[in-house]
Residue frames relative to the residue before (quaternion, step in Angstrom):
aa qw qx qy qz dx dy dz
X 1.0000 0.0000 0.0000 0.0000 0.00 0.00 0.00
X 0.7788 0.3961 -0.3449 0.3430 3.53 0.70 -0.59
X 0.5282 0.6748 -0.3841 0.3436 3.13 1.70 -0.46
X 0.6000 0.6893 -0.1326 0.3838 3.00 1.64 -1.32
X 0.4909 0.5895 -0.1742 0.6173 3.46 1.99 -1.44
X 0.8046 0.2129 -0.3191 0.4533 4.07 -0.03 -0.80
X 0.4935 0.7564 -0.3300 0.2746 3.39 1.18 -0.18
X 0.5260 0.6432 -0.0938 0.5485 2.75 1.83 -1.66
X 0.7092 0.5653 -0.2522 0.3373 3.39 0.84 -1.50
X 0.8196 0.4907 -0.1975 0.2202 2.68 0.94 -1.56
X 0.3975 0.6981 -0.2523 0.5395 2.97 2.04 -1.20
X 0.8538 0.1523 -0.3077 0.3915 3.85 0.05 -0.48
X 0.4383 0.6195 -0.5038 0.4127 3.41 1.17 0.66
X 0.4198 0.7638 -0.0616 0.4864 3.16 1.45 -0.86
X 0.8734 0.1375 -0.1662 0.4366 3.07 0.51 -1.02
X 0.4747 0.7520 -0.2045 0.4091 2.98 2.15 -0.36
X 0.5409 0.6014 -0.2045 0.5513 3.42 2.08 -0.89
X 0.5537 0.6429 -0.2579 0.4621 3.14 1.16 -1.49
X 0.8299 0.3315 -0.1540 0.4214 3.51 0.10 -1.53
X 0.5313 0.4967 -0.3756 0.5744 4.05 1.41 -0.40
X 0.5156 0.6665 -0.3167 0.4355 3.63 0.98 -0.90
X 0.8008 0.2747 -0.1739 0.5031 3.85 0.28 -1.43
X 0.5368 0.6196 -0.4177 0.3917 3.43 1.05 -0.39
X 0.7646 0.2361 -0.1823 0.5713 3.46 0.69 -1.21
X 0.4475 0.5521 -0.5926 0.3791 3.18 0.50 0.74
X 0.7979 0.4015 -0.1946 0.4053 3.54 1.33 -1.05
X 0.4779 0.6095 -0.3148 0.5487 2.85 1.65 -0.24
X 0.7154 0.1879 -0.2955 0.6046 4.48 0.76 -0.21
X 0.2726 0.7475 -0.4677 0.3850 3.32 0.90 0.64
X 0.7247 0.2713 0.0325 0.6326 2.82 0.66 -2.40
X 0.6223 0.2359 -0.6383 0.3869 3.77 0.33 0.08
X 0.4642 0.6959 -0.4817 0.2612 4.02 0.92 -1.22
X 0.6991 0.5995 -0.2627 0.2877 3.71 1.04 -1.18
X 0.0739 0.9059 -0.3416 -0.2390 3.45 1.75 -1.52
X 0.9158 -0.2904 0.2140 0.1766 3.04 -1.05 -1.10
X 0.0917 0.8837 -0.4568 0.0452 3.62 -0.39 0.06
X 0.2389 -0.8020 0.5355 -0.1136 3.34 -0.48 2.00
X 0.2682 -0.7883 0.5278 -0.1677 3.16 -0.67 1.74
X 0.1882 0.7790 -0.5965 0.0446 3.65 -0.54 0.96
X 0.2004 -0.8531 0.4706 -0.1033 3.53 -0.31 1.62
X 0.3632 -0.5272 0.6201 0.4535 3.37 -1.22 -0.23
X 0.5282 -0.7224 0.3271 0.3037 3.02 -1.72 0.75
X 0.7620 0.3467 -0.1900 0.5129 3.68 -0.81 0.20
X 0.2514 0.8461 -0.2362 0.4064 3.34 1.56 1.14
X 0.8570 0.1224 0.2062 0.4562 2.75 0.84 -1.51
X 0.3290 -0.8231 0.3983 0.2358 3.79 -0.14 1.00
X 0.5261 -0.6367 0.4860 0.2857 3.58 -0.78 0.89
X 0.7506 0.4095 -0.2748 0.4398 3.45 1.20 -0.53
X 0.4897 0.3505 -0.4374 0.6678 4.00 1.32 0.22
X 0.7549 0.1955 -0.5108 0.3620 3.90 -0.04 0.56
X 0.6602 0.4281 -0.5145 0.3409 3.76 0.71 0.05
X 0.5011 0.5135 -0.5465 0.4319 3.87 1.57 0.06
X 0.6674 0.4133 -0.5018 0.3632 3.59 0.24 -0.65
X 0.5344 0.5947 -0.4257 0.4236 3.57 0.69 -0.30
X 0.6996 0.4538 -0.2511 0.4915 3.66 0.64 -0.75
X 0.6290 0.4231 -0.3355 0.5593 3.43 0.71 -1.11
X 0.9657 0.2035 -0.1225 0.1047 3.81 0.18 -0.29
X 0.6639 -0.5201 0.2943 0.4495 2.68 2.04 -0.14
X 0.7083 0.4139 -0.2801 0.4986 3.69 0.85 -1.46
X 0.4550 -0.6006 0.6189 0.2220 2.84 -1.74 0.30
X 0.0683 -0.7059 0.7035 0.0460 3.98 -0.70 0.43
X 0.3453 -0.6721 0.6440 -0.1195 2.39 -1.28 1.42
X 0.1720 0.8946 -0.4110 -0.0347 4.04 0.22 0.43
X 0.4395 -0.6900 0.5748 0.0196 3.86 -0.88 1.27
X 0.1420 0.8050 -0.5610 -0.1307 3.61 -0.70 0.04
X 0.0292 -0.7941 0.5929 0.1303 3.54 -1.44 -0.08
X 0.5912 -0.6821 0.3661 0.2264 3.25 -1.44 0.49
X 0.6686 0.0888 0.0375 0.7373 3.75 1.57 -0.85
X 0.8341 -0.3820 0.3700 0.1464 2.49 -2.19 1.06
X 0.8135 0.3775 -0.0738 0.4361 3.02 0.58 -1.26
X 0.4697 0.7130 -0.1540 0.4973 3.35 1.81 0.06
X 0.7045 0.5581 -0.0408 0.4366 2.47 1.32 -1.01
X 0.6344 0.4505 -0.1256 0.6155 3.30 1.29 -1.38
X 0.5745 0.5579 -0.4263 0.4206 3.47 0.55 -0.81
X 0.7925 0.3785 -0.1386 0.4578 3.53 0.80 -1.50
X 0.4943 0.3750 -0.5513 0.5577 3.97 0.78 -0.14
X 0.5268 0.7424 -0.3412 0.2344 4.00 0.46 -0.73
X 0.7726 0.5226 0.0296 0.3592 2.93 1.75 -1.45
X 0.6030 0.4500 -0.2333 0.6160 2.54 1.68 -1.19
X 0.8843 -0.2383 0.3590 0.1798 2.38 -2.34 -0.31
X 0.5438 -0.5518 0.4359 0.4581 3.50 -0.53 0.50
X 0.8207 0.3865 0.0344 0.4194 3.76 -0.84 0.00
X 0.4158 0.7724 -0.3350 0.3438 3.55 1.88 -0.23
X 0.8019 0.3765 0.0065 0.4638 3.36 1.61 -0.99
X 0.1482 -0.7498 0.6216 0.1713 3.50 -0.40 0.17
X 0.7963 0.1400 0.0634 0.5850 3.80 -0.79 -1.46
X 0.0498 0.6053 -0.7846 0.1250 4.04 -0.74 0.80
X 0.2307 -0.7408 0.6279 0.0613 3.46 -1.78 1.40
X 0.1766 0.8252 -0.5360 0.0229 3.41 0.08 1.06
X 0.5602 -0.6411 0.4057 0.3326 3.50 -1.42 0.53
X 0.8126 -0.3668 0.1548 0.4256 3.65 -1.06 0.87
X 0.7442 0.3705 -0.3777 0.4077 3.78 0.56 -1.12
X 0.4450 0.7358 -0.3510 0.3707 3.35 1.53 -1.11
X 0.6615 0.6383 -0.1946 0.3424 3.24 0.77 -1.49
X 0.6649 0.5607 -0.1306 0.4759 3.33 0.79 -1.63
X 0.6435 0.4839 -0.3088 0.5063 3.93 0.96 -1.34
X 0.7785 0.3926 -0.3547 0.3377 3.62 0.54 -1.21
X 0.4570 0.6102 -0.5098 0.3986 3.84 1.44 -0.47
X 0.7750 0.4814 -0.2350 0.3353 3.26 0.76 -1.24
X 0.6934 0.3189 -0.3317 0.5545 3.26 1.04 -0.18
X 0.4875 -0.6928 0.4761 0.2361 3.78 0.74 1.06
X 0.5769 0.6764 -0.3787 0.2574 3.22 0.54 1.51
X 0.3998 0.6160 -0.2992 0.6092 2.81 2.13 0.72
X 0.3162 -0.7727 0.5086 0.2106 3.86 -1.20 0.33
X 0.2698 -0.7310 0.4289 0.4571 3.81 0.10 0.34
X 0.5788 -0.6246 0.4792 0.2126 2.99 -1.54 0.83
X 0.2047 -0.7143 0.6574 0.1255 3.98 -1.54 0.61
X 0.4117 -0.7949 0.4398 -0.0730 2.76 -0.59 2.16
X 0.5439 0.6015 -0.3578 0.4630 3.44 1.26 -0.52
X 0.5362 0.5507 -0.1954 0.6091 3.71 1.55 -0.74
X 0.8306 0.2201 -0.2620 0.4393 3.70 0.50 -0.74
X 0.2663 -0.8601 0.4071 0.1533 4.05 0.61 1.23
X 0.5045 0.6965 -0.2545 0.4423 3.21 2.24 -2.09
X 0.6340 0.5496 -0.5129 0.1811 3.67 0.33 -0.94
X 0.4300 0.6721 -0.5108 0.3201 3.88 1.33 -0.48
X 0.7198 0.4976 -0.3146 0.3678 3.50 0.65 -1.21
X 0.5141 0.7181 -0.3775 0.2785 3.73 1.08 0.27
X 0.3822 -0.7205 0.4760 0.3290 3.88 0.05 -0.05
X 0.6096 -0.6134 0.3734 0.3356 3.39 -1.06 1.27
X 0.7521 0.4601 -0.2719 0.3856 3.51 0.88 -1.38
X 0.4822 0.6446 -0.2320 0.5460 3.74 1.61 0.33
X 0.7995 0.2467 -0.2164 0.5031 3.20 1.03 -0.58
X 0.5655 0.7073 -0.2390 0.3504 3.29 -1.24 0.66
X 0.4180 0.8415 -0.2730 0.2065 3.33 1.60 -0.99
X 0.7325 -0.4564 0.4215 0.2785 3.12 -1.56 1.30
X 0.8828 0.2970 -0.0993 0.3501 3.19 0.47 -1.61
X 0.7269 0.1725 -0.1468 0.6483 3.39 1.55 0.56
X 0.0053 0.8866 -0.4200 -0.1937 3.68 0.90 1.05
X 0.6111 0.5442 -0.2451 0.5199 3.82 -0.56 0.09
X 0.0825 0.7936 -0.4913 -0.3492 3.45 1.08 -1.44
X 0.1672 -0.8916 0.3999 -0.1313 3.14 0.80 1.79
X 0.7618 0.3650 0.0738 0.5300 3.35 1.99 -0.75
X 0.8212 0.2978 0.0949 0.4773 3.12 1.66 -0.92
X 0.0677 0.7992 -0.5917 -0.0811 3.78 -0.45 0.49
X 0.4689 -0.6639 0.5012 0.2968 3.33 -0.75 1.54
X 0.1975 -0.6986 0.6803 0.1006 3.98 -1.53 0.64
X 0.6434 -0.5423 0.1869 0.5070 3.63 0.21 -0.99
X 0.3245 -0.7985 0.5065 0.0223 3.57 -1.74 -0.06
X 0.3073 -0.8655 0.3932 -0.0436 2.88 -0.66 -0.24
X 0.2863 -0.7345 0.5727 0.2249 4.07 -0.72 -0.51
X 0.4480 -0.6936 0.5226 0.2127 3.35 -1.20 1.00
X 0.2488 -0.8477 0.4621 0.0777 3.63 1.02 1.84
X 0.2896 -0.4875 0.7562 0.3266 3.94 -1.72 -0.06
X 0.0272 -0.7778 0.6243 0.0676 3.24 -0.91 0.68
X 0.1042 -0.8628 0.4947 -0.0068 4.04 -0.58 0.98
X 0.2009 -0.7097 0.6549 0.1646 3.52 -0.93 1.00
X 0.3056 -0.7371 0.5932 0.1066 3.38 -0.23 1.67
X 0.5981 0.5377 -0.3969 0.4423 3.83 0.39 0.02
X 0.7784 0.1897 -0.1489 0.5796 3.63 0.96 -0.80
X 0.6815 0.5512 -0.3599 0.3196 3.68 0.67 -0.02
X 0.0428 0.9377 -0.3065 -0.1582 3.96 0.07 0.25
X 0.2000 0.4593 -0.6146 0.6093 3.51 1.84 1.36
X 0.5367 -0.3604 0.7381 0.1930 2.27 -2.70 0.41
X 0.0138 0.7432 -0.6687 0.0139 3.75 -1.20 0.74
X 0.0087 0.7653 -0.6283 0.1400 3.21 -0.90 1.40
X 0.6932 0.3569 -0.1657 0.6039 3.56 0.95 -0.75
X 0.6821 -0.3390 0.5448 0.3508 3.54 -2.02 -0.57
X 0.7669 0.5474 -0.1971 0.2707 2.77 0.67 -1.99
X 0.4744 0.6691 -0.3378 0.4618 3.80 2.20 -0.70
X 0.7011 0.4514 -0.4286 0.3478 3.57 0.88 -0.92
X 0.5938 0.5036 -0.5078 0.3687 4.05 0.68 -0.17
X 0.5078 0.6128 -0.5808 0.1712 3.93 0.92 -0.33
X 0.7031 -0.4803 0.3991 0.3400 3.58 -1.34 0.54
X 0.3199 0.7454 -0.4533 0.3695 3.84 1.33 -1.14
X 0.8666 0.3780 0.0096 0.3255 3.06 0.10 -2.07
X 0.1543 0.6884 -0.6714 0.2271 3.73 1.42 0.33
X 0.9563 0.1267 -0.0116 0.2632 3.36 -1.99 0.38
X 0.6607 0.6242 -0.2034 0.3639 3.54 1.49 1.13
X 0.7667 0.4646 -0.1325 0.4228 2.40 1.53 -0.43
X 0.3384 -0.6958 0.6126 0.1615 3.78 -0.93 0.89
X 0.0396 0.7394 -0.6719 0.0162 3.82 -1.51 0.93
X 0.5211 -0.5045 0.4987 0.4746 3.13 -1.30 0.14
X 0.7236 -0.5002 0.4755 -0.0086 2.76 -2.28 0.95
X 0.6480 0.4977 -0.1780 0.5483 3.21 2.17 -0.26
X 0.3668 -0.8159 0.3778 0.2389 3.66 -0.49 1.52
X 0.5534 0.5698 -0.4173 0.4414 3.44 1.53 -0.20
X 0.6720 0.4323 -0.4225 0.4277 3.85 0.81 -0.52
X 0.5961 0.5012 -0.2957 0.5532 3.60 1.16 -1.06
X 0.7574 0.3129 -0.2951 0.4912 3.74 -0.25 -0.31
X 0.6224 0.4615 -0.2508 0.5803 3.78 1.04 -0.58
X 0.6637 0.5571 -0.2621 0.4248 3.80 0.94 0.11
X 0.6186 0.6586 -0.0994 0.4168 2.40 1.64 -1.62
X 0.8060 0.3649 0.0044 0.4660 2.92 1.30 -1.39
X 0.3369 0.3599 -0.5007 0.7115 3.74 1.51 0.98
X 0.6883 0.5312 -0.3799 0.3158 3.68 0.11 -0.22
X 0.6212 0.2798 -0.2468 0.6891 3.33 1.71 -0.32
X 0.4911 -0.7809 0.2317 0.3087 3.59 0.99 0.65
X 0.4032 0.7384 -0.4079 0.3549 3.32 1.50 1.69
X 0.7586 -0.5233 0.2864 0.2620 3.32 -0.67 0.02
X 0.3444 -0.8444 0.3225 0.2537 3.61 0.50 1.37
X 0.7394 0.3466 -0.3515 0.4579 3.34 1.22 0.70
X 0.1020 -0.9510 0.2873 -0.0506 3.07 1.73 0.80
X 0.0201 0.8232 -0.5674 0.0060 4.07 -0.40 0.60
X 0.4320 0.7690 -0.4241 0.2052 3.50 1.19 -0.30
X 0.2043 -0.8696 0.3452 0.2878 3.92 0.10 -0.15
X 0.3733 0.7131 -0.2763 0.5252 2.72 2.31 -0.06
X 0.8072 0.3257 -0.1670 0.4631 3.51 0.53 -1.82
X 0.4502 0.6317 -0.4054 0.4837 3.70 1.61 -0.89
X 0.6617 0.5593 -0.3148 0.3874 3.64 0.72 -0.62
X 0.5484 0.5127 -0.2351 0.6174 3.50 1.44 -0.95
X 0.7014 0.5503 -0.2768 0.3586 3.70 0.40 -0.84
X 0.6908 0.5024 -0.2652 0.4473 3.29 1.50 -1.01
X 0.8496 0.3614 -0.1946 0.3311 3.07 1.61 -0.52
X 0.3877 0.6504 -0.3987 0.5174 3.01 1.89 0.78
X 0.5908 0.6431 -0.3232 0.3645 3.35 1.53 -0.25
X 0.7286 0.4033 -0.3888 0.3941 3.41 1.11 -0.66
X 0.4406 0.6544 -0.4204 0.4481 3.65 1.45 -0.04
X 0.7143 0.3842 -0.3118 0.4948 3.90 1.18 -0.43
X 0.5576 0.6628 -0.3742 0.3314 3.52 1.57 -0.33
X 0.7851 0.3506 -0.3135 0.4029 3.59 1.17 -0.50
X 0.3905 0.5237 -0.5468 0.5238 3.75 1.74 0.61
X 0.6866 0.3867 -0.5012 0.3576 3.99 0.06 -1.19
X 0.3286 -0.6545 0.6668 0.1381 3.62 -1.40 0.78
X 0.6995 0.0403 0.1360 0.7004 3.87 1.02 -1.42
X 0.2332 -0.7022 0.6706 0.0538 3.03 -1.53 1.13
X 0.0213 0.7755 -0.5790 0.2510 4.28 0.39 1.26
X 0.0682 0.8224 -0.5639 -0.0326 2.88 -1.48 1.12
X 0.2782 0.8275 -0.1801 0.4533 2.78 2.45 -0.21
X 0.7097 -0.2009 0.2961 0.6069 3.48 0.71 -2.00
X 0.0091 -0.8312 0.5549 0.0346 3.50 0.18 0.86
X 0.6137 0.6392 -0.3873 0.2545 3.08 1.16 -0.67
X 0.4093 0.7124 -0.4322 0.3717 3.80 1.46 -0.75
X 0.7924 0.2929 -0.3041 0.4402 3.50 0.07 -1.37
X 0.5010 0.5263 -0.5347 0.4313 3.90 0.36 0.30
X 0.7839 0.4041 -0.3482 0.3177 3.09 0.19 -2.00
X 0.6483 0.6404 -0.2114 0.3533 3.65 1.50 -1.02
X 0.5169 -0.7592 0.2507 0.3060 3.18 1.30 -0.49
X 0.3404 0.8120 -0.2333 0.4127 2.70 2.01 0.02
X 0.7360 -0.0544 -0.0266 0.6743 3.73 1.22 -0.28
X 0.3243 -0.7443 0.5417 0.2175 3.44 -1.06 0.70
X 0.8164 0.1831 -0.1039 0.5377 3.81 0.47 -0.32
X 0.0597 -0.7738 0.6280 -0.0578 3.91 -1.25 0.17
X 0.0698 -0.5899 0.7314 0.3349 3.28 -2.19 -0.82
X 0.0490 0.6389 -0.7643 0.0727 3.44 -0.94 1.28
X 0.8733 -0.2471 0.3386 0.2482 2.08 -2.39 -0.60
X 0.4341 -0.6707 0.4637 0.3828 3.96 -0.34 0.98
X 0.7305 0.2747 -0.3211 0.5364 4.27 0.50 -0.15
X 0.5771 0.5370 -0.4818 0.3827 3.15 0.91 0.48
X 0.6127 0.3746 -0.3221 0.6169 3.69 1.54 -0.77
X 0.4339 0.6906 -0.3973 0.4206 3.41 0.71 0.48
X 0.6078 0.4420 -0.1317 0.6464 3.49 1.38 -1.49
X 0.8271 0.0945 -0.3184 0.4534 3.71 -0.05 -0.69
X 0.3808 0.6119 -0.5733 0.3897 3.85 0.59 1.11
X 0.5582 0.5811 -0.3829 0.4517 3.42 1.43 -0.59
X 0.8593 0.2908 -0.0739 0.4143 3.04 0.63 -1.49
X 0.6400 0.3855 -0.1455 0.6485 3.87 1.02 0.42
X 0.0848 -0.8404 0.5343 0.0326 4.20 0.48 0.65
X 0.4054 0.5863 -0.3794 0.5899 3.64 1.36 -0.01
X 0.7647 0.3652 -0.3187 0.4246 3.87 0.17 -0.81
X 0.2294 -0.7411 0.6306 -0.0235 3.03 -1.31 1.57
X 0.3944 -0.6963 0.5798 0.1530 3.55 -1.19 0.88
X 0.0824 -0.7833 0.6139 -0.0527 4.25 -0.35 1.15
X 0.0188 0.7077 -0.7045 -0.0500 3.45 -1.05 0.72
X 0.4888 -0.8066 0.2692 0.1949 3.18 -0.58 1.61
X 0.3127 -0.6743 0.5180 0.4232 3.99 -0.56 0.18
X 0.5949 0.4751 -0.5572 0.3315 3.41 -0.12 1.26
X 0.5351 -0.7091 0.2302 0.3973 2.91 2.04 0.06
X 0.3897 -0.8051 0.3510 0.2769 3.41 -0.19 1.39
X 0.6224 -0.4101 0.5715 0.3432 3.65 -2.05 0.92
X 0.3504 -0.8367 0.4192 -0.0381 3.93 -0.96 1.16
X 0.1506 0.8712 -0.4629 -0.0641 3.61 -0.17 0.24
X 0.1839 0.6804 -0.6798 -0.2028 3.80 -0.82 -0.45
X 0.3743 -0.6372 0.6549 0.1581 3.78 -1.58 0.26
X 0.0634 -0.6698 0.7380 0.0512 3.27 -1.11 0.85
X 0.5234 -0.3639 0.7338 0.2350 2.74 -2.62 0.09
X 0.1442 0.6821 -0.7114 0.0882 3.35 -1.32 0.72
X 0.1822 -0.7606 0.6109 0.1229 3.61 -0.82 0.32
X 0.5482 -0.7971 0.2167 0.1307 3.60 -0.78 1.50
X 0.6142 -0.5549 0.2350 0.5094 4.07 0.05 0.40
X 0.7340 0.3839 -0.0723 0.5556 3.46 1.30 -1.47
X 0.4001 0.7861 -0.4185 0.2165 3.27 1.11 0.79
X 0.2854 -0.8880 0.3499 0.0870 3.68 -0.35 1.26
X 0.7419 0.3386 -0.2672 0.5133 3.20 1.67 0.64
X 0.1201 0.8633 -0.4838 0.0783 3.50 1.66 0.54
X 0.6110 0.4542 -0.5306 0.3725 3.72 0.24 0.37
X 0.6462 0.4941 -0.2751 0.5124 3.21 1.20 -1.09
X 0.4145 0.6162 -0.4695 0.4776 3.62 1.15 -0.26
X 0.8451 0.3432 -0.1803 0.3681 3.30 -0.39 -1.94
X 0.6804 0.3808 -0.3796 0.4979 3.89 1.18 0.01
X 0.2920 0.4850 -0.6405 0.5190 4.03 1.13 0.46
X 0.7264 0.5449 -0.3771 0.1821 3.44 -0.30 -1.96
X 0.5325 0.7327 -0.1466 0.3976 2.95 1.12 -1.88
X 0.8939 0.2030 -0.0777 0.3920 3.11 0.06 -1.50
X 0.6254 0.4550 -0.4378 0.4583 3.57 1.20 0.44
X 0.4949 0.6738 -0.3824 0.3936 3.24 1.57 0.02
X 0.4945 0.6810 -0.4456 0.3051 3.55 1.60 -0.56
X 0.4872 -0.5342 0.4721 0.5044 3.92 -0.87 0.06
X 0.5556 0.7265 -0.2743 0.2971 3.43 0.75 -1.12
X 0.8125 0.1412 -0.0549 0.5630 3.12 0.87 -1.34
X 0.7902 0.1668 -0.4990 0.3142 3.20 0.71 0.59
X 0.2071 0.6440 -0.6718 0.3018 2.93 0.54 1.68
X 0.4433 0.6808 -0.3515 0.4652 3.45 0.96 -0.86
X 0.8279 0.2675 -0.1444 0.4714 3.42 -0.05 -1.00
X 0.4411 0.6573 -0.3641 0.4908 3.52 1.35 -0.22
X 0.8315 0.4170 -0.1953 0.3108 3.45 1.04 -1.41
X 0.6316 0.5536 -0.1769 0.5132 2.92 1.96 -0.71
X 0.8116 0.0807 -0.0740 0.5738 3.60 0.85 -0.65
X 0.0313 0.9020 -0.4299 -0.0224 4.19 1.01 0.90
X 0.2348 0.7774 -0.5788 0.0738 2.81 -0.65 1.58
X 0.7649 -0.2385 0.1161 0.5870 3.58 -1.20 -0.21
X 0.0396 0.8181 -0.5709 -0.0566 3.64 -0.30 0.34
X 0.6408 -0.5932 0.4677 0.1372 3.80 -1.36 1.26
X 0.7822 0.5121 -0.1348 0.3281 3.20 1.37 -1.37
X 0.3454 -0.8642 0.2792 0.2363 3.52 0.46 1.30
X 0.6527 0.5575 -0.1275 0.4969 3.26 1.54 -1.24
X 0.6065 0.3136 -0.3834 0.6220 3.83 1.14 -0.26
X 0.5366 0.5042 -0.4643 0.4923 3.92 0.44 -0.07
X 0.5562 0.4510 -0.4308 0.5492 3.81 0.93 -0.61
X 0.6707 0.4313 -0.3806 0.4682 3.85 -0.01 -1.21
X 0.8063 0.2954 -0.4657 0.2139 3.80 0.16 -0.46
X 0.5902 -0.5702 0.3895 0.4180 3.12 1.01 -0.39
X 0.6751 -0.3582 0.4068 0.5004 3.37 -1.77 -0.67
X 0.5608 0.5965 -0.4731 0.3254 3.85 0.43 -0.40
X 0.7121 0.3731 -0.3487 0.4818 3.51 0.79 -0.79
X 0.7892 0.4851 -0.1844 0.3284 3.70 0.81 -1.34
X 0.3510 0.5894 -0.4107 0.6006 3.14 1.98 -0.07
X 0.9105 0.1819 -0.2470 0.2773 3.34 -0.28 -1.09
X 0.7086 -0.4356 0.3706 0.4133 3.38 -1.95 1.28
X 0.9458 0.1952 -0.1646 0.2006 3.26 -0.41 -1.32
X 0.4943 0.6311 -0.4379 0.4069 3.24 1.46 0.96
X 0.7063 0.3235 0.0524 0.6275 2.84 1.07 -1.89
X 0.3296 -0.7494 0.5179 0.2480 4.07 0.83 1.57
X 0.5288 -0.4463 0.6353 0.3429 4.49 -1.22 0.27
X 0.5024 -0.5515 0.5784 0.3300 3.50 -1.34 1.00
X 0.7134 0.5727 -0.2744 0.2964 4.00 0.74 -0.76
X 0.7727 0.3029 -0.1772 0.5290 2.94 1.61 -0.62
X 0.3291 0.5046 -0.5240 0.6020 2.99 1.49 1.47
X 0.6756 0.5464 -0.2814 0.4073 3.20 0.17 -0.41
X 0.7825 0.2725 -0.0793 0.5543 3.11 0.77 -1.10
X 0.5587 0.5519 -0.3887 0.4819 3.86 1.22 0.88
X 0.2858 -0.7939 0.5250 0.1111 3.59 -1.25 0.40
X 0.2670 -0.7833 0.5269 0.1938 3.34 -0.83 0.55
X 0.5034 -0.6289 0.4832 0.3428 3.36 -1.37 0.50
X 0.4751 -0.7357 0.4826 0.0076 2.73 -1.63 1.68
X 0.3559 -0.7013 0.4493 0.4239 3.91 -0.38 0.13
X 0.3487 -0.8213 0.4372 0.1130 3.87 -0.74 1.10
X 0.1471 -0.8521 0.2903 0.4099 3.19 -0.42 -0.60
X 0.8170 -0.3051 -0.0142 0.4891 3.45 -0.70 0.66
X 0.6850 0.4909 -0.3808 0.3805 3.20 0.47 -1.23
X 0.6698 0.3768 -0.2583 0.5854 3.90 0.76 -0.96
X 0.4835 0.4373 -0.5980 0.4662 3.82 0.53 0.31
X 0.6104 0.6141 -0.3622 0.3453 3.44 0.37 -1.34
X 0.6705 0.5088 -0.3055 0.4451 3.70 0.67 -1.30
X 0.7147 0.5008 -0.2887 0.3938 3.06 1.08 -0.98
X 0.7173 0.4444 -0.2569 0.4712 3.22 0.57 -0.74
X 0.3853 0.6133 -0.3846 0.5723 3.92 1.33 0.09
X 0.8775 0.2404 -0.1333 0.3930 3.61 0.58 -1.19
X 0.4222 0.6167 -0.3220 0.5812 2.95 1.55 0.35
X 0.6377 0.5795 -0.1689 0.4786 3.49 0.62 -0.77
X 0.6724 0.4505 -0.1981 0.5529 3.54 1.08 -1.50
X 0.6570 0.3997 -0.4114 0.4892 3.63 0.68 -1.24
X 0.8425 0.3826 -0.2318 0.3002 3.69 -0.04 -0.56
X 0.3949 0.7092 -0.4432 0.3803 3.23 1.59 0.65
């Protein structure tokens, strides 16, 4: 009987290991899995494609946002080494941080999703090889018009300085799209260095300073859908959102050709979780999920195979799915150099005084 008694015992000591055993197995799983620090633009990214990756994997994400390029860098700048993992900057953005050695190259054997990318996507000027970078989406710095409250015709940039439009207008928050608009409006080059024509530019700005009501890159669309301004240049999926909600609001790509963008994924030099990086990347690269995020925030999107899932609704429309023509006929920001940053920023400064 007693043999029979410790037998008993032991067996449920046993099983008592057994069950402490799988626990902390799941328990250094989910710490084994850690962390992952996200700095985005804002209104970018669905809360619901980061709490699935969270489920599907374990990691925690942590997510940061910002409003400009240049916002950005300033602030990875600040912090701490290692403060960041995955940062989404926009092609030119891209190019500055290679150059300031501040990016890690990426391991493609890890990233399978990249098939689902389009040929004419891969490859970039501003990251050849994309040795650093995996394109996500983009877009154009659209004219957007509430044909109900506006009573010029607007086809160009150069329409948004007319006087008509005193006290209406919403722009982006970004001095390269505004100053890079400004200037296809005087029929220069949206990456202009001249100091002559830069001179013309500064002063075509203050003629746009008493139409801009709000300068928003975050959500421009609010003050439309609200009523608060009737016309603008945003984001092309942003006049996209308050077309849903406001059937009066028309989407214009100017005939000087629209101000350009695309966003990438990149993952940072001093990053301390680059596996968990290269499976974020990964996993927004799926069609699946970035249809999801397609539906919530639709822009130009790289990803050929989540453009299949949406359908004609997205690729039909202008101000999701940008016109092959007005690609073509658009420009992207270039990386300057200081001295002509300076100018810029000077005139940037003056318009918003």
């Amino acid at each position: 009987m007693k043999k029979r008694i410790m037998a008993l015992l032991a067996s449920l000591v046993l099983a008592a290991v057994s069950v402490t055993g799988c626990g902390a197995g799941t328990d250094s799983k989910a710490a084994g899995a850690g962390e992952l620090n996200l700095f985005v633009w804002t209104e970018y990214l669905p809360d619901s494609v980061v709490e699935k990756f969270q489920k599907e994997t374990g990691i925690k994400v942590n997510v940061s946002t910002y409003s400009s390029n240049e916002d950005m860098l300033a602030k990875v700048k600040s912090e701490t080494a290692g403060a960041y993992d995955v940062l989404n900057p926009s092609d030119y953005m891209v190019a500055q941080l290679i150059s300031q050695d501040m990016l890690r190259e990426l391991d493609f054997e890890k990233l399978p999703n990249f098939s689902h990318i389009g040929e004419s996507y891969k490859n970039p000027a501003y990251d050849p090889g994309n040795k650093y970078s995996v394109p996500y989406m983009g877009g154009a710095g659209a004219i957007v018009v509430n044909m109900a409250k506006v009573d010029i015709e607007i086809d160009s940039y150069a329409d948004l300085f007319d006087p008509a439009l005193e006290g209406q207008l919403v722009v982006l928050d970004d001095f390269r799209a505004v100053i890079g608009m400004t200037s296809k409006a005087l029929g220069y080059d949206l990456n202009e260095t001249d100091p002559a024509k830069l001179a013309e530019v500064s002063d075509k700005l203050q003629e746009l300073k008493k139409n801009v009501v709000l300068y928003d890159s975050d959500s421009p669309k609010s003050a439309l859908i609200s009523g608060d301004c009737s016309a603008g240049m945003i984001w092309s999926a942003e006049v996209a959102m308050a077309m849903e909600e406001v059937p009066s609001i028309e989407v214009v790509y100017p005939e000087e050709g629209p101000y350009l963008f695309f966003d990438n994924w990149v993952v940072t030099k001093e990053s301390p979780n680059y596996e968990n990086a290269l499976k974020w990347i990964d996993f927004v690269m799926d069609p699946e999920n970035m249809a999801m995020i397609l539906e919530e925030f639709p822009y130009l999107c790289a990803n050929v195979d989540a453009i299949e899932i949406m359908g004609d609704e997205y690729s039909n429309n202008k101000a999701k799915n940008p016109p092959a023509d007005a690609i073509s006929s658009g420009s992207y920001v270039e990386n300057l150099d200081s001295s002509v940053l300076d100018i810029y920023s000077e005139m940037w400064t003056k318009l918003k005084e």
